[in-house]
C-alpha positions as CSV (number, residue, x, y, z in Angstrom):
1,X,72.3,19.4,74.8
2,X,69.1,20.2,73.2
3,X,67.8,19.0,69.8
4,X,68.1,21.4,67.0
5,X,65.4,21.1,63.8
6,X,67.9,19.7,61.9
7,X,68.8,17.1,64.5
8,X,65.4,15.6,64.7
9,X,65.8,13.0,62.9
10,X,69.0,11.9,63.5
11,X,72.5,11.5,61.9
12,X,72.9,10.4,58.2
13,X,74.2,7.8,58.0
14,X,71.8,6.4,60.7
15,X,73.6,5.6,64.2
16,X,72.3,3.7,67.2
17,X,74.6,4.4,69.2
18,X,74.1,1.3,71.9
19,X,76.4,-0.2,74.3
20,X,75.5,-3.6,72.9
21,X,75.7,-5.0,69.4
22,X,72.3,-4.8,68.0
23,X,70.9,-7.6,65.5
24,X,69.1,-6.6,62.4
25,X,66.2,-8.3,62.7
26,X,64.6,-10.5,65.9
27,X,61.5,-12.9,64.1
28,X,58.7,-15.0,64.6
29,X,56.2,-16.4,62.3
30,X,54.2,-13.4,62.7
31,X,56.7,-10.6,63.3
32,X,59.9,-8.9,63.2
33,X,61.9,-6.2,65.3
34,X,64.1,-3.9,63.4
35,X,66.0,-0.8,64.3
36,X,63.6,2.3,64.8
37,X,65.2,4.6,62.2
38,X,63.2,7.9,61.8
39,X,63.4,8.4,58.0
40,X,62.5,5.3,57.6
41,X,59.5,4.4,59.5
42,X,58.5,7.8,61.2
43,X,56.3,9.2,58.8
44,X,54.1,6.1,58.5
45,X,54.3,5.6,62.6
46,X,53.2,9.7,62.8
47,X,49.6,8.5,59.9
48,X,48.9,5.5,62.4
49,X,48.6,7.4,65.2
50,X,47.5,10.8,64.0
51,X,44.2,11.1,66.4
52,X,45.1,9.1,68.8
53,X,47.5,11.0,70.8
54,X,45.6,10.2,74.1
55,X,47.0,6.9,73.7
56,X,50.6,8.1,75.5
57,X,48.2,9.3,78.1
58,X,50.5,7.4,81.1
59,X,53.9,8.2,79.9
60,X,55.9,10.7,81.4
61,X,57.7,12.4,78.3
62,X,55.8,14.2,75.1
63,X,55.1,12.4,72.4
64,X,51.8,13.9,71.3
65,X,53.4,15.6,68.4
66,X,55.7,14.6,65.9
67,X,58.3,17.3,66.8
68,X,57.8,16.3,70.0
69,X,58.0,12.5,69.5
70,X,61.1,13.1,67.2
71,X,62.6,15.0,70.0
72,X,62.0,12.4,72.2
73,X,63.5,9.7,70.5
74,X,67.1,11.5,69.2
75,X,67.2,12.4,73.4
76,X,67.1,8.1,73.7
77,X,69.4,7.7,70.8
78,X,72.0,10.1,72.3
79,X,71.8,7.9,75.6
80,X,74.2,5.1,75.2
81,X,72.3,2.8,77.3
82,X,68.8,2.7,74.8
83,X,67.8,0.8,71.6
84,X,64.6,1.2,69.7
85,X,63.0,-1.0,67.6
86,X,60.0,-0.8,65.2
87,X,57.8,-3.6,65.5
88,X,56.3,-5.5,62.0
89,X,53.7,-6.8,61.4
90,X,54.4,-9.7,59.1
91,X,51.0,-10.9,58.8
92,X,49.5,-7.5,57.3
93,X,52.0,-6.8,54.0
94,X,52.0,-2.8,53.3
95,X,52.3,-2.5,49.6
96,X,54.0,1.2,50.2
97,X,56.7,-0.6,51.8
98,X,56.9,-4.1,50.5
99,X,60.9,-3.8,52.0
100,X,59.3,-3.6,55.2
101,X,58.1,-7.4,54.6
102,X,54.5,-6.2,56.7
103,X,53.3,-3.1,58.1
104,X,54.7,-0.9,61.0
105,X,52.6,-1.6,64.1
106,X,54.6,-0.2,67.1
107,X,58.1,0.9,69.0
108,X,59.4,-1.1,71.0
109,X,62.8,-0.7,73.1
110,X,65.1,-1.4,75.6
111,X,65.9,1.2,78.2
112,X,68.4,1.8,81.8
113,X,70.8,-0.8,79.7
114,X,73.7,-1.8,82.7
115,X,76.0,-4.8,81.3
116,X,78.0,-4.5,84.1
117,X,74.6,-5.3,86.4
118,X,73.5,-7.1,83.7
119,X,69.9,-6.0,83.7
120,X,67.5,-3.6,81.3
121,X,64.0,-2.4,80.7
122,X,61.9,-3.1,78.0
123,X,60.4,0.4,77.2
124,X,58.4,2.0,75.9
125,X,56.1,-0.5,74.6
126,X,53.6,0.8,72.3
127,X,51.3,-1.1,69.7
128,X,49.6,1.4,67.1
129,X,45.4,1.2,67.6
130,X,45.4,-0.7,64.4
131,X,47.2,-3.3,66.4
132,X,45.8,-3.7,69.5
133,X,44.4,-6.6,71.1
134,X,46.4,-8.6,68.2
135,X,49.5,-11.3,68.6
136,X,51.7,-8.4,68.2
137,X,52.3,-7.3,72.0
138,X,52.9,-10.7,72.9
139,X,55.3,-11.5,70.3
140,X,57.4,-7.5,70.5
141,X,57.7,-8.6,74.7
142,X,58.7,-12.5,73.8
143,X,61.3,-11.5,71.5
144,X,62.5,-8.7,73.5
145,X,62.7,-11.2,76.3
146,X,64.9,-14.0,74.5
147,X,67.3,-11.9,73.3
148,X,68.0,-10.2,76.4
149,X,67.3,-13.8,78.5
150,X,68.4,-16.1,76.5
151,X,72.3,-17.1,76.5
152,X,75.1,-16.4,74.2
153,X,75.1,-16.6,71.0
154,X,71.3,-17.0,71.1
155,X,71.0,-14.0,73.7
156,X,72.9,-11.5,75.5
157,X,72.9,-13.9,78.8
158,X,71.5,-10.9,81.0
159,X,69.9,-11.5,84.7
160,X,67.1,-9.6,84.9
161,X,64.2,-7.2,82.4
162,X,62.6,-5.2,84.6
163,X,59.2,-3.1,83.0
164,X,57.7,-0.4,84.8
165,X,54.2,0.8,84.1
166,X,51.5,3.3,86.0
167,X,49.0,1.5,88.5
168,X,46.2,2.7,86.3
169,X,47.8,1.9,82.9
170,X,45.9,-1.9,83.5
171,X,46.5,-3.0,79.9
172,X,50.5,-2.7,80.1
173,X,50.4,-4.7,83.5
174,X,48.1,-7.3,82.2
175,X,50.5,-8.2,79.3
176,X,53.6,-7.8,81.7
177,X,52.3,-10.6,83.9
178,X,51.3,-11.8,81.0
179,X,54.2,-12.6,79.7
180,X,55.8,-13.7,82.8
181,X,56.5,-10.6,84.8
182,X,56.5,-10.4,88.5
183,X,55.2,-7.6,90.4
184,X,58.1,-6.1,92.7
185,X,56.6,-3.6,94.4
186,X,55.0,-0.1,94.1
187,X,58.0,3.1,93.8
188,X,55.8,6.4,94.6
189,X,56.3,9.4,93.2
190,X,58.8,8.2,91.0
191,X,57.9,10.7,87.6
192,X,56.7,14.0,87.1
193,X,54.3,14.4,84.2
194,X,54.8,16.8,81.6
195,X,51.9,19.5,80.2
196,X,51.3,18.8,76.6
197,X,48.5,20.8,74.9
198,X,44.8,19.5,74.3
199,X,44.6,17.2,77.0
200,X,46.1,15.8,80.4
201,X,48.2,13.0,81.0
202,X,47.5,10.4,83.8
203,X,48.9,11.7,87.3
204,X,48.3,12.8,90.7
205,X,48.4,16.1,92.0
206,X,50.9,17.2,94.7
207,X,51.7,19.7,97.4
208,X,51.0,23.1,96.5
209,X,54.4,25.2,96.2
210,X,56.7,22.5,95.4
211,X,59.5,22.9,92.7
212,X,57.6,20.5,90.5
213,X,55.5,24.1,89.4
214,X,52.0,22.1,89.6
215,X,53.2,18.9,87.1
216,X,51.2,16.4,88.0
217,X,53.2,13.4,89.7
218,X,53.6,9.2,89.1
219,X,53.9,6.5,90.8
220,X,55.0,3.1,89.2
221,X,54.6,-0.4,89.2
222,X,57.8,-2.3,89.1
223,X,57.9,-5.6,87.5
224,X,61.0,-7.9,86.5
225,X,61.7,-11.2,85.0
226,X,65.2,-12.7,86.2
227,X,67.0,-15.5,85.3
228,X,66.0,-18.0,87.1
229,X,62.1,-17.0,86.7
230,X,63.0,-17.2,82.8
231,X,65.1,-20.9,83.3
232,X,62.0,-21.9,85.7
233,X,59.2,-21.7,83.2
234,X,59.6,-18.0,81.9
235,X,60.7,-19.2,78.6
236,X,57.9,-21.7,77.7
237,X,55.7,-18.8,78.6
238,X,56.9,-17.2,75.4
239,X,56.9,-20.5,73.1
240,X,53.3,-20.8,74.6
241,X,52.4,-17.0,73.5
242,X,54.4,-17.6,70.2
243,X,52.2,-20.5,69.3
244,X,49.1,-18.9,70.2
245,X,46.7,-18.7,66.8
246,X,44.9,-15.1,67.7
């Protein structure tokens, strides 16, 4: 069903509504994961990126404006198989939020969650401009990774994090590989892009007349790391990233 004004933001109390027990808190030295809870952190998320909307440029739902974004995210919450997280920053304290223990510098999430399969996505993945080119990306994936990866208790024991990102978006497939991913192939055509106003997001164009009514198309590179790639050398990866100074 669609989301009402009122439902923007979510049920009070706050529910998460995941398939999987979610921990409060996933930490390094330099940064936490917490649940993405829209009263919470959604105002100061909507200042850090207010003029910077291009930056959702290569993903295929709106999240240009905060209505939009909202929208977006109650849509994931309602999906069973979703989590997201917001990603702090524990090196950069905010004194508006000292509860926060550092300052909001991303969502993260998991997507696609199958624990019968036993696989997810880690998506989306986005850093605020503030942030980028920082420890934080690193350290959002390697957590992400060890608690899906790793095994029980530590970890939910799962086989395989895939990440899919757009053959032009170069900076999410650099830290994917990055960070240990593998490069499965190339799915074409695989999203349609929606409008948004001002400006328009990354795509192709396709055959006049179809039913996509002229949205721009997507194709996707799909990367993974499985079990054995994380018990072969995946995890060190992660310590390695973890220890890095910048």
């Amino acid at each position: 069903p669609e989301v009402s004004e009122e439902e923007l933001y979510g049920p009070e109390p706050y529910d998460l509504n995941f398939i999987l027990p979610v921990p409060p808190v996933l930490s390094t030295d330099k940064l936490r994961l917490i649940p993405f809870i829209p009263r919470v952190h959604a105002a100061a998320y909507f200042d850090a990126v207010r003029g910077h909307e291009t930056m959702y440029q290569y993903m295929p739902v709106p999240l240009e404006n905060p209505s939009d974004f909202l929208r977006t995210l109650e849509m994931c919450r309602r999906d069973k198989t979703a989590v997201m997280f917001a990603v702090i920053d524990t090196t950069h304290p905010d004194a508006k939020h000292p509860e926060w223990e550092g300052s909001l510098a991303g969502m993260f999430g998991l997507l696609h969650t199958d624990k019968t399969s036993l696989v997810t996505e880690i998506g989306p993945a986005i850093v605020l401009p503030a942030f980028q080119r920082t420890h934080v990306a690193s350290h959002a994936v390697g957590l992400l990774l060890k608690h899906v990866l790793d095994i029980a208790p530590s970890g939910l024991g799962f086989r395989k994090v895939k990440w899919v990102a757009s053959p032009s978006n170069l900076p999410s497939n650099k830290l994917a590989q990055r960070m240990g991913f593998k490069l499965e192939g190339l799915i074409r055509w695989v999203l349609v892009m929606p409008r948004v106003e001002g400006y328009q997001k990354d795509g192709k164009e396709a055959r006049a007349g179809d039913a996509g009514d002229g949205l721009l198309g997507r194709d996707s590179n799909a990367l993974a790391v499985c079990w054995d790639d994380w018990e072969e050398g995946g995890r060190e990866l992660v310590q390695q990233a973890f220890a890095r100074v910048a």
